[in-house]
C-alpha positions in Angstrom: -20.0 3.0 4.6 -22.3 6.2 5.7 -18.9 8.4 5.9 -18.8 8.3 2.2 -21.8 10.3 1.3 -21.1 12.7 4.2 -17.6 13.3 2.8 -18.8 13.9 -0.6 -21.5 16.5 0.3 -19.1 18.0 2.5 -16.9 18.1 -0.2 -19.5 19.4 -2.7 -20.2 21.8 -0.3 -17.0 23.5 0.1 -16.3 23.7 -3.8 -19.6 25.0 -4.1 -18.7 28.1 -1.7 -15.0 28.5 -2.8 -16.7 29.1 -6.2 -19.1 31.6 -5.0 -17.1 33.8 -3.3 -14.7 34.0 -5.9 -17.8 35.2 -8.4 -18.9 37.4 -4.9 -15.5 39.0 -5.5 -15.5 39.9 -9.0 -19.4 40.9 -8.7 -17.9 43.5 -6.0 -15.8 45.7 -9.0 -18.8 46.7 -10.4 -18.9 50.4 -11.5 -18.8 52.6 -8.9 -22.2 55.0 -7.5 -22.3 58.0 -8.2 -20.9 60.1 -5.2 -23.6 61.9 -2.6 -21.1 64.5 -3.2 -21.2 65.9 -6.7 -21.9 69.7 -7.0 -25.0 70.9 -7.8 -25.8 72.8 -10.4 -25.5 76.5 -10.3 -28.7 78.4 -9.7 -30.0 80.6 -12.5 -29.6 84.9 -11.9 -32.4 86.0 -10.3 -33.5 89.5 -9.1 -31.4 90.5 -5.9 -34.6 90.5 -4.4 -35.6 87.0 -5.0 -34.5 84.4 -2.9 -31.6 81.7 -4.4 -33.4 78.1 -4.7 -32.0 75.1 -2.1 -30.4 72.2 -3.7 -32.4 68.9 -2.9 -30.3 66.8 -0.9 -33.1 64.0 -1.0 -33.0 64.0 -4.4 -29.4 63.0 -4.9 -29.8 60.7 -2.4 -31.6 58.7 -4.5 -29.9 59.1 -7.4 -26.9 57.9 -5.8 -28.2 55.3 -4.2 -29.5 53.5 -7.3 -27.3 50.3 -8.5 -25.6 49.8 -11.7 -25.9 47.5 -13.6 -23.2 45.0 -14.2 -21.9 43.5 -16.5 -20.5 40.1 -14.9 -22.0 37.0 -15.7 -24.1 35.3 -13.0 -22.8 31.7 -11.1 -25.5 29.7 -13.5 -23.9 31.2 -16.9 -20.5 29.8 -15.8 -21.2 26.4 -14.6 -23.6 23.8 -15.5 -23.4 19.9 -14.4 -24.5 18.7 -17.7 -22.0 20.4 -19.4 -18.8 20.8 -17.7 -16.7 20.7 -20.9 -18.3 23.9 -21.7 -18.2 25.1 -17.7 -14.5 24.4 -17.9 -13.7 26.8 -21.0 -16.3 29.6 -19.5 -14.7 29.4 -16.0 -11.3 29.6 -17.5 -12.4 32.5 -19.6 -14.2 34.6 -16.8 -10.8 34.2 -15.1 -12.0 31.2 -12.2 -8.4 30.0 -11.3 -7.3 26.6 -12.4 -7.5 25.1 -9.1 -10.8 25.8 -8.1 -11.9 24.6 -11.7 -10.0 21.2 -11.0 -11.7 21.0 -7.4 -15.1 21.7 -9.0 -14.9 18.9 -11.6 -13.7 16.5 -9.1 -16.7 17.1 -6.7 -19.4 16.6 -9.6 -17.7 13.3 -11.1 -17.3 12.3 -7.4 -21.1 12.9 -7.1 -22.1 11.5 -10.6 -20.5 8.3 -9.1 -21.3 8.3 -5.5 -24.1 5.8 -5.9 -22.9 3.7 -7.7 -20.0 3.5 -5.1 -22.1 2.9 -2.5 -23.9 -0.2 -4.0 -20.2 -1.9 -5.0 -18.8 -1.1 -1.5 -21.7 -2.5 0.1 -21.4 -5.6 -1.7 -17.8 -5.9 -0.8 -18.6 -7.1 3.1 -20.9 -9.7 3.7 -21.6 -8.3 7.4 -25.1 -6.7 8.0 -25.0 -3.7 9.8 -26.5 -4.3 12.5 -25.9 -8.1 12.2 -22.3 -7.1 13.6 -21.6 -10.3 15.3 -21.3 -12.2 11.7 -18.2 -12.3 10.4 -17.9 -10.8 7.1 -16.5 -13.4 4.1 -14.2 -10.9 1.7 -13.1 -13.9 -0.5 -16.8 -14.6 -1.6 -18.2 -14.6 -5.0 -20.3 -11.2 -4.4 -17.7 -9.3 -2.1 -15.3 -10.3 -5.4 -17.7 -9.2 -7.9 -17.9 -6.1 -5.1 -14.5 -5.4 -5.7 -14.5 -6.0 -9.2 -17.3 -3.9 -9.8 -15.8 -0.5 -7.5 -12.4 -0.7 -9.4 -14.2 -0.2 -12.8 -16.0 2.7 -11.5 -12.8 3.9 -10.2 -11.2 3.7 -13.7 -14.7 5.0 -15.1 -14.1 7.8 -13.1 -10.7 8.4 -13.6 -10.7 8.3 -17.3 -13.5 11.2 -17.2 -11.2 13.5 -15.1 -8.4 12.5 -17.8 -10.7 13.5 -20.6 -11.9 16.9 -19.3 -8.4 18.2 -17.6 -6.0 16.6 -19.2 -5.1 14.4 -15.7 -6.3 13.1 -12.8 -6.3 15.3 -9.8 -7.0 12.9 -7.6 -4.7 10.5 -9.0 -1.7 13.5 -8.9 -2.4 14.5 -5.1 -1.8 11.0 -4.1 1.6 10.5 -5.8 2.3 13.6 -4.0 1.2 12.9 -0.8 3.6 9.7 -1.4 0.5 7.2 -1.7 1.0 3.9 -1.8 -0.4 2.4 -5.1 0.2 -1.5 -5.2 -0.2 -1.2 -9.2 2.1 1.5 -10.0 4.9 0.5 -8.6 4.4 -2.8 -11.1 4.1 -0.5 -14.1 6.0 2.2 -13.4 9.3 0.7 -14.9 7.5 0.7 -18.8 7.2 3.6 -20.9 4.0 6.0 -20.1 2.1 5.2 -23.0 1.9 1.3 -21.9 1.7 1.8 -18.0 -2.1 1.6 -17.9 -2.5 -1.1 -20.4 -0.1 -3.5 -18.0 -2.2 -1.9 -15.5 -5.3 -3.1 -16.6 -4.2 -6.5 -17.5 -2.8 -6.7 -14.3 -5.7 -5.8 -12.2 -8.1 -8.1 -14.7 -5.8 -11.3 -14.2 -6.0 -10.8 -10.5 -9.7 -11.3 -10.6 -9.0 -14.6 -12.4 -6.5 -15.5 -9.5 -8.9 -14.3 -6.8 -11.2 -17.0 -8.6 -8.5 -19.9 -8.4 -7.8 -19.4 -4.8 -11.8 -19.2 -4.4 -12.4 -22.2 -5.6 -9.9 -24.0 -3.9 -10.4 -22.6 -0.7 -6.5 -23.2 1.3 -6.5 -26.6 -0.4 -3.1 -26.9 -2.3 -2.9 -30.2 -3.3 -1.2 -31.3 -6.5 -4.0 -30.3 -8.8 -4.2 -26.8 -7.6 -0.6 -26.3 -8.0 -0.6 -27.3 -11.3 -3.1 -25.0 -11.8 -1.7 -22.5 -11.0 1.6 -23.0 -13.0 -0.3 -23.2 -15.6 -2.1 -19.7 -15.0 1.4 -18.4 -14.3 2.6 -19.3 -17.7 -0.8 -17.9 -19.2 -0.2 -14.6 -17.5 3.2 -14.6 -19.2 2.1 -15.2 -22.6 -0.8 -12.8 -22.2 2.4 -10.1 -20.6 5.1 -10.9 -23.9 1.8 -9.7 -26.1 2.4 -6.0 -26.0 5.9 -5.6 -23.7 9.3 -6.1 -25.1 11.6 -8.7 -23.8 13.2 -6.3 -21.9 10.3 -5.1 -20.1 9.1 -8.7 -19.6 12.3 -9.4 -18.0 12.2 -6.3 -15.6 8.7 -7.4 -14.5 9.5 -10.6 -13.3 12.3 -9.4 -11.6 10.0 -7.1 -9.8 6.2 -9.0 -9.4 6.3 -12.2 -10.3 5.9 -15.1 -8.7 9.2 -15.9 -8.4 10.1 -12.9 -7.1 7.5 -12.8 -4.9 9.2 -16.3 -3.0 12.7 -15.1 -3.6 12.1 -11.5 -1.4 10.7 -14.1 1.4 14.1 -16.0 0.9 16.4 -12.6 1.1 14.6 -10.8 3.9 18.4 -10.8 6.2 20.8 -10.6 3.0 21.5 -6.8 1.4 22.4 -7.5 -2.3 23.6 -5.6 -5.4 21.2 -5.4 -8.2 23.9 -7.7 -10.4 23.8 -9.7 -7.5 20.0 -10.2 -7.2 19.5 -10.8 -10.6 22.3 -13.8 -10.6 20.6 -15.1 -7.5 17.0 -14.7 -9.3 18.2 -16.6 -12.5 19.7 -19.8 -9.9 16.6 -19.3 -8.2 14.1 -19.7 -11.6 15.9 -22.7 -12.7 14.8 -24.7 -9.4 11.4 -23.3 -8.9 9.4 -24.6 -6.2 11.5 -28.2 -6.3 12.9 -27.6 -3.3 9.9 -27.3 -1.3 8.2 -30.1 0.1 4.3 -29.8 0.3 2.3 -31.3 3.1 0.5 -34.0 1.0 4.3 -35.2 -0.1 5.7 -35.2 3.4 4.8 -38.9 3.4 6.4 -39.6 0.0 10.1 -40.4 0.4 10.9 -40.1 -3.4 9.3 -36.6 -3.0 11.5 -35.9 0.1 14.6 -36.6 -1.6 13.9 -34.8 -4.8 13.4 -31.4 -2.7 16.5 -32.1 -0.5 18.6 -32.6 -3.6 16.6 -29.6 -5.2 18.3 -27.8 -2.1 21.9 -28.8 -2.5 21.8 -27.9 -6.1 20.5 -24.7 -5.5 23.4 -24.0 -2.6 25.9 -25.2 -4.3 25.5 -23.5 -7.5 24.4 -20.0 -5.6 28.4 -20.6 -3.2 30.0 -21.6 -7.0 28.7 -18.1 -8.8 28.1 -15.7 -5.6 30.8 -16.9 -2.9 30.6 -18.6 0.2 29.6 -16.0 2.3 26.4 -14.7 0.7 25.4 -18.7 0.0 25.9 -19.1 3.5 23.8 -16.1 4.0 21.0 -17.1 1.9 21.1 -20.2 3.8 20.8 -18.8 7.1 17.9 -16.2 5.7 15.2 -19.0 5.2 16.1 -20.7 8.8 13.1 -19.3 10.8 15.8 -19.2 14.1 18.0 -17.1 12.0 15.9 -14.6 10.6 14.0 -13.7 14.4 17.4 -13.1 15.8 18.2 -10.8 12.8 14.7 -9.1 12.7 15.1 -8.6 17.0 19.0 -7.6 16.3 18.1 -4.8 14.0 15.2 -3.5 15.6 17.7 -2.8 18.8 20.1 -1.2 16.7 22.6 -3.7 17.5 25.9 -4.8 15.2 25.3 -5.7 11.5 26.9 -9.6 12.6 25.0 -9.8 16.0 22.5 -12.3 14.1 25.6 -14.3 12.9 26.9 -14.4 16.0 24.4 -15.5 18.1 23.0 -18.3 15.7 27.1 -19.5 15.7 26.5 -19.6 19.3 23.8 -22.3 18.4 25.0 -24.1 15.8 28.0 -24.6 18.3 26.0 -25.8 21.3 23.7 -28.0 19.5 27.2 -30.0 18.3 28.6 -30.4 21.1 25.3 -31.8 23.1 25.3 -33.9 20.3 28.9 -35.0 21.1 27.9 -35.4 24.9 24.7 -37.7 24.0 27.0 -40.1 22.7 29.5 -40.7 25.0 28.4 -43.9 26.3 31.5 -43.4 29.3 29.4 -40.6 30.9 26.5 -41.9 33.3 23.2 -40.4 32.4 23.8 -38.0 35.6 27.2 -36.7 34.3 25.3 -36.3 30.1 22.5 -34.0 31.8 25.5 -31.9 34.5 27.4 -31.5 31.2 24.4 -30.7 29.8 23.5 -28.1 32.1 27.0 -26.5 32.1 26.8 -26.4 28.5 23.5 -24.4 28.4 24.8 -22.1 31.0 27.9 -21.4 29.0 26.0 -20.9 25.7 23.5 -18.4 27.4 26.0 -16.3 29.0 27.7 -15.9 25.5 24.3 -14.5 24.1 23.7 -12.2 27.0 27.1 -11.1 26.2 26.6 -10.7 22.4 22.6 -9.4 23.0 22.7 -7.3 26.1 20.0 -8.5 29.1 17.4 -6.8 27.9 17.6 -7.9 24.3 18.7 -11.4 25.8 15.4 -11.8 28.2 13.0 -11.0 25.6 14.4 -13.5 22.9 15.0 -16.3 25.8 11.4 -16.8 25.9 11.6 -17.6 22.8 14.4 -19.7 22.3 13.0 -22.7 22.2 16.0 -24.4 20.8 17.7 -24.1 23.9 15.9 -26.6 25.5 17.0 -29.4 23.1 20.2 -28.6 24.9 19.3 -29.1 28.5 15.8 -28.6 29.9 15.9 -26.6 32.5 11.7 -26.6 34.1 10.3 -22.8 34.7 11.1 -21.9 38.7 7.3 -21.2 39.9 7.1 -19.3 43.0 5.8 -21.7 46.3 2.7 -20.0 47.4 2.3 -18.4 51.0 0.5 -20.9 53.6 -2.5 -19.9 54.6 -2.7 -19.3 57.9 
């Protein structure tokens, strides 16, 4: 928190001497002195024996050495803080270029707001500083109301710059710099004139969320979800006010909740945009049917509603997509599946490495499953068959992985154990003499 008013001072600071040097330097071309040099004038004709009058160096010393007055205006006729509309046209007029006129304005309205700042930042974190072993609560009502608080004094801010530039500087060297901004990329498919109106009822409908999930505090229980449909649906209506259909339609594509759960669900598949638009219409139709919440897990009627939920879903995505990319999608919400692709392509290994490897599984867990039910095999020959089949499966996936990749996902590979357990091999410890 104490950086901030060091790095606007600083900031201040330099503005305030890239300013004054460039007034030094046009306070420099004043009119030149008069040069030490200049003849004097020529004696008058005297008598030949009257001695000709010395010039008085001294004299023209002095006059040379007085300054001249100039004409350039001094730093205090240019710029003043309570009017920097009129500072503006002034600088732009004594010829101040546009750059340092843009840095000037951005250090005053940074200043102008800089306490302000401070007092909604400091509300933001609950922690005391120097009561640093608290843990600071981010999701309370005042570090909300914080948060709330700093982003209209951003905008405040902001829409100043705007009103006496034209723009926001700060704003402009961020896109530049490639700057991450959370909000544009959700308005930045509407045309300019709308983007900050869906920006602001954006960013005023998250506070409303950030007040549901408040209240609730992690409990998502059947009231809460309804809730929150409903505030979906709101947000919606409150969206189809001022956007066409068409830009409607291209946000929820792109931030809503839906496609918030479907780009959890596609994290291993690579998609056209025809196909992830298909896949996102399937996808709306079920909603969150096929999921099964933790106060239904002991509802059977619930159980089966989200399994058939499921089938639909696959079925209709292998009917209109294909096989392969249903099987995909499939395969990308199956926790096993999408570790071995995440490991796979952070090794650089073959695009089907992942499809491999969980084939390897899908194989072995079959056939222990064949094994387990032969009722000719003693339980001796099950767990040597067992064994063998473990053995076999590994030395596929080292095959497929390579040992290194293979000895950092065995650790992990939990599943291989419902195969055959094989117990850890601690090492014996050394007698003591």
């Amino acid at each position: 928190m104490k950086t901030i008013p060091l790095i606007i001072a600083l900031s201040l600071l330099a503005n305030a001497a890239l300013a004054f040097k460039w007034w030094q330097s046009r306070s420099s071309s004043a009119t030149p002195a008069v040069s030490a040099k200049a003849p004097a004038a020529q004696p008058a004709t005297k008598p030949a024996a009257s001695k000709a009058r010395e010039p008085e160096p001294a004299r023209v010393a002095s006059v040379a050495a007085k300054p001249q007055p100039s004409a350039k205006p001094a730093w205090t006729q240019l710029f003043s803080a309570a009017d920097l509309k009129g500072s503006i046209l002034r600088l732009r007029a004594a010829g101040c270029p546009e750059e340092t006129i843009q840095d000037l304005m951005v250090a005053e309205v940074t200043r102008r707001f800089a306490d302000r700042r401070k007092v909604a930042l400091a509300g933001i974190s609950t922690q005391s500083e120097t009561e640093y072993w608290k843990a600071s609560d981010y999701s309370s009502p005042a570090a909300r109301e914080g948060q709330k608080k700093y982003r209209e004094l951003e905008r405040e801010a902001s829409a100043l710059l705007v009103e006496l530039l034209g723009f926001d500087p700060q704003k402009k060297l961020r896109e530049e710099s490639g700057y991450y901004d959370y909000y544009e990329r959700q308005v930045s498919f509407v045309a300019p004139e709308k983007r900050e109106q869906l920006r602001r009822y954006l960013e005023e409908f998250q506070e409303k969320e950030q007040d549901h999930y408040g209240r609730n505090r992690g409990l998502y229980d059947a009231q809460e979800r309804a809730e929150r449909r409903e505030m979906q649906e709101e947000k919606k209506r409150g969206l189809a006010a001022f956007l066409t259909p068409e830009e409607l339609r291209q946000w929820e594509l792109r931030s809503s909740q839906m496609a918030s759960q479907l780009q959890s669900e596609i994290s291993t598949m690579s998609l056209t945009q025809a196909q992830y638009e298909t896949l996102f219409a399937l996808r709306s139709k079920v909603g969150d049917a096929m999921y099964l919440y933790g106060d239904q897990s002991e509802d059977p009627k619930a159980r089966e509603r989200s399994e058939q939920a499921k089938k639909q879903l696959q079925a209709e995505i292998k009917a209109t997509l294909g096989d392969d990319l249903g099987k995909e999608w499939e395969l990308s919400r199956t926790p096993f599946y999408s570790e071995l692709f995440r490991l796979a392509k952070a090794e650089n290994l073959p695009a089907d490495t992942a499809r491999k490897v969980f084939g390897y599984k899908e194989q072995a867990e079959a056939k222990a499953k064949e094994v387990r039910a032969m009722t000719d095999l003693s339980r001796e020959q099950q767990q040597q068959t067992l064994a063998a089949l473990r053995t076999e499966t590994e030395n596929a996936m080292k095959t497929t992985l390579g040992d290194k990749v293979f000895n950092s996902y065995k650790s992990r590979a939990y599943w291989l154990n419902s195969i055959s357990y094989t117990p850890p091999v601690r090492p014996v410890a050394p007698k003591q003499p």
